[in-house]
Structure formats: C-alpha cells, structure tokens
N, C-alpha and C positions, 0 to 999 in steps of 0.2 A: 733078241727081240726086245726092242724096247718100250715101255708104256708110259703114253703121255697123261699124266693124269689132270684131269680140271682142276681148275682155279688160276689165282693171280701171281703174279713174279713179286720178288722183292723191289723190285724198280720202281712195275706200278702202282706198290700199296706205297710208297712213299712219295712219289710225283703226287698222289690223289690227296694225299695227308699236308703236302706242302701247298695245295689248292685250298684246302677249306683251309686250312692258318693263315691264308693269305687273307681271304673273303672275311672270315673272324675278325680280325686286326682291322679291315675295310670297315665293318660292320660297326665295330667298337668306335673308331673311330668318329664316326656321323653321330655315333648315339650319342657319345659325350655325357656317361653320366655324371660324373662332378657339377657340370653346367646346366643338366635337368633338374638336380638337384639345386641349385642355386635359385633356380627361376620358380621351385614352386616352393622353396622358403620365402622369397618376393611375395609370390601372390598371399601366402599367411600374412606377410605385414598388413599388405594391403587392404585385407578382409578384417586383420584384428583394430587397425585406424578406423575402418568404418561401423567395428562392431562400438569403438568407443564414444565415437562420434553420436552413434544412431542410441546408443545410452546415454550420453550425455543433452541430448535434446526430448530425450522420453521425461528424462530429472526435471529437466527446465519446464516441459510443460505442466507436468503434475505438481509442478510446486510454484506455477503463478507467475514462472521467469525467474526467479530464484536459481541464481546456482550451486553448483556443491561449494563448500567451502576449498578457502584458500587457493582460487587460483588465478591464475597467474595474466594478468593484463599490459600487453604489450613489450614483456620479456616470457621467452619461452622455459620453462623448466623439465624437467624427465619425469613421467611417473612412476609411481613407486608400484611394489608389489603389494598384493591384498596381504596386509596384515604385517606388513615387512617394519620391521624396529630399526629406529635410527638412520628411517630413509630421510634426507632433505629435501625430496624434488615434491610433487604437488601428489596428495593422496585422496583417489578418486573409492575409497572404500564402502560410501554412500551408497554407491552405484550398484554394488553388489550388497549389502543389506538391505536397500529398497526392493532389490529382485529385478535391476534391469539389464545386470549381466550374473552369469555363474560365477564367476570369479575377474577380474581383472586382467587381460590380454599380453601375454609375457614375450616378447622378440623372440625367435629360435633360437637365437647365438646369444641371449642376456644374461653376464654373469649378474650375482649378487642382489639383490634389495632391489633394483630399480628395475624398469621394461624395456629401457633401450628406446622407448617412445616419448615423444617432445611435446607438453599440452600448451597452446598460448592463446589467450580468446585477443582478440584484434581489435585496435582501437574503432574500429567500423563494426564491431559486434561479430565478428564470426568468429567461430571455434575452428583452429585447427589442429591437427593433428601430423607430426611427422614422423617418419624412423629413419634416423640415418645409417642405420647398419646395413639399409639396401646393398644389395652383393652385384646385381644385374642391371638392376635401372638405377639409372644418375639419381631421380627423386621419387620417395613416395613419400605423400601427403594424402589427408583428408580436408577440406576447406568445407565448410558450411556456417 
C-alpha cells in the first residue's frame, strides 16, 4: 500500500521559482534604478540653482541692489564652496553669513573646492544660474 503524501514535486517548486525570477528581472528592469537615481540628483540641482538664485535676489534687495562681491558679468565662472581655500571661481559666502542660505548648495557629484555650479549676471541684468553635470536633462539652469 502506498501513501501519497501532500505537498509540491521537485518540478513544480522549480517551474514556480523560475516564474518569479522571470517577473523579478521584468520588475527590475522598468524600475531602472541607476536612472531614478539620476533624475532625482537632476531635481537637487535644480532646486539648489533656485535656492541660489532666490538668495541671491533676497542680498540684492536688502542691500539697495548692491551685489555680493566679485561676480562675474557677462563671463560665467563656478562657485565655490562655503569657506573653500584657494577656490578661483566666484565666492558667494555673503549669502550664508547674511543668513540667506545655511550654507552654500554643493552638485551631488562635486569633487573639491568648487559646486560644479556656474554664476553669470547677464549683460541685460539677469542672474543666472547653471549646472552642467546634469546626468538626465540636456540643461539645467536658473535665469531671473
């Protein structure tokens, strides 16, 4: 007499195992994390360009139109970091001892002394702001 006892075969727990790895690798795929990750280092530039921009016009108005020192009109240069030594690009450190930023907005991917961001005020008077280490979008900028 033989007894069939409950449960699954070898076959089927490996057909069922070779389903969800399939659906997995499907899944992973669409999610693409490298690429979500890409897109919301983007939106920190984008957010840190506006946070410089929206400090950099709080300075100009509490000082009469007055800008911060040394920058840069009708050639673009990189900012530096708060407090950074022996940076050359344009040093916006006013900004954050006045108290209109915590500190100075740093690229995700910025090595060394600089931001990886580009300050140029426009022969037409606008301030802009760019990063070109955008990973996803062709350009981000700030223009006001």
């Amino acid at each position: 007499m033989s007894r069939h006892l409950p449960g699954f075969t070898l076959i089927e727990l490996l057909i069922v195992l070779g389903i969800m790895t399939m659906l997995a690798a499907v899944v992973l795929a669409l999610i693409d994390p490298p690429r979500r990750l890409a897109d919301a280092r983007d939106v920190v530039r984008l957010s840190d360009m506006n946070t410089i921009i929206n400090a950099m016009h709080g300075y100009i108005i509490d000082h009469h139109g007055s800008l911060p020192p040394k920058i840069p009109v009708g050639t673009e240069e990189e900012i530096c970091r708060f407090g950074a030594q022996g940076c050359s690009g344009v040093v916006l450190d006013a900004l954050v001892w006045d108290a209109y930023v915590p500190t100075i907005p740093v690229d995700p991917k910025a090595p060394g002394p600089q931001t990886n961001y580009f300050l140029l005020l426009r022969p037409n008077g606008l301030l802009q702001v760019r990063a070109p280490g955008a990973e996803r979008m062709a350009l981000i900028e700030a223009v006001r």
